[in-house]
N, C-alpha and C positions, 0 to 999 in steps of 0.2 A: 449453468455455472453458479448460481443465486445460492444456492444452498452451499454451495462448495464452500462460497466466501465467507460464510457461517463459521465456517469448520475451522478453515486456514486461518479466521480473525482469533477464533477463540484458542486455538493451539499457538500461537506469537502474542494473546493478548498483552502482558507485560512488557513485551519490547516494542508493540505497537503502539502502546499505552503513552512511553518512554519517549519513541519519537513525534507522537504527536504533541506532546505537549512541550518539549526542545523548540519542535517548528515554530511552536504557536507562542513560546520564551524570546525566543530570539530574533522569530520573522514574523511578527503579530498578523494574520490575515494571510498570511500565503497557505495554509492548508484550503481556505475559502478559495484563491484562486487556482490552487491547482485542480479543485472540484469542478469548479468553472469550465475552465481547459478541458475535462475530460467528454469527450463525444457524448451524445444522447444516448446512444447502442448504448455505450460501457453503467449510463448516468444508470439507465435501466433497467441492467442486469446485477450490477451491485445491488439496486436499492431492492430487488427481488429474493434477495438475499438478506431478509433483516432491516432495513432500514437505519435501527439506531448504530449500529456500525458502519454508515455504509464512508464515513471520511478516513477509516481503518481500513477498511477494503480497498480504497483506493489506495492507500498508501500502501497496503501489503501489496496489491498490483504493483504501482510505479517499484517500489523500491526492489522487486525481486526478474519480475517483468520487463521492465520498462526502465532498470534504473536513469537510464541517456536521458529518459525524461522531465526528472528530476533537474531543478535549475542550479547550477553552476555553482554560485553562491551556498547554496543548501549544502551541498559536499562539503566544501569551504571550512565547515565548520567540524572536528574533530571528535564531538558527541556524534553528530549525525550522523558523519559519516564510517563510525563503529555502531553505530543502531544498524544500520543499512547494509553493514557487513554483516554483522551477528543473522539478521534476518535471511541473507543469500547463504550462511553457512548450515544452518539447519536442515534437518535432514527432511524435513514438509516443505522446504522450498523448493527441494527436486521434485516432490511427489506434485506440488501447487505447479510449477512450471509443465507436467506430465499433463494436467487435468485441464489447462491455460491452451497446450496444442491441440489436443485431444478435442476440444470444445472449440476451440477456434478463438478463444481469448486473449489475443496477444498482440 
C-alpha cells in the first residue's frame, strides 16, 4: 500500500496541505500525536511510501479511513471538519477506501 499513499497524497495534496496546516494553526502538536498513536504496521507502510509525506498519509488515512479516529475536538472545529468532508467526497476516496480493503489497510 506504500506506493498507493504516494498517489492518494498527491491526487488531495491541496486539501491535505489545508488540513494539515489548520491542525497544526489551531492544535500546535497534535498532528505529531496523532503519528505517535498510529501502530508500527501502519508507521511502516506509510513511511514505504515516500517518506516526506508520510504525516499526509496519515491523515488522508484517518480522515477517509478512520475518520472515528480523529479526536473529537478536531471535528469541533468548522474548517476541519469541511477539509475532512471535502476529502471523504472525492471521488479517490472511494477508489483509496477500495485499495485500504483490498490490501487490508484499514
Amino acid at each position: 500500500m506504500g506506493i498507493l499513499h504516494l498517489i492518494f497524497v498527491l491526487l488531495n495534496f491541496p486539501t491535505l496541505g489545508r488540513l494539515y496546516s489548520r491542525i497544526n494553526t489551531q492544535f500546535p502538536g497534535d498532528v505529531d500525536q496523532l503519528w505517535e498513536r498510529q501502530s508500527v504496521e501502519r508507521k511502516i507502510d506509510v513511511l514505504f511510501g515516500f517518506a516526506v509525506f508520510a504525516k499526509r498519509a496519515m491523515l488522508m488515512n484517518l480522515a477517509v479511513m478512520q475518520p472515528e479516529e480523529l479526536p473529537v475536538y478536531l471535528l469541533g472545529d468548522d474548517q476541519i471538519a469541511k477539509l475532512v468532508g471535502a476529502l471523504n467526497d472525492r471521488q479517490s476516496a472511494s477508489v483509496y477506501r477500495f485499495f485500504c480493503q483490498v490490501t487490508g489497510y484499514n
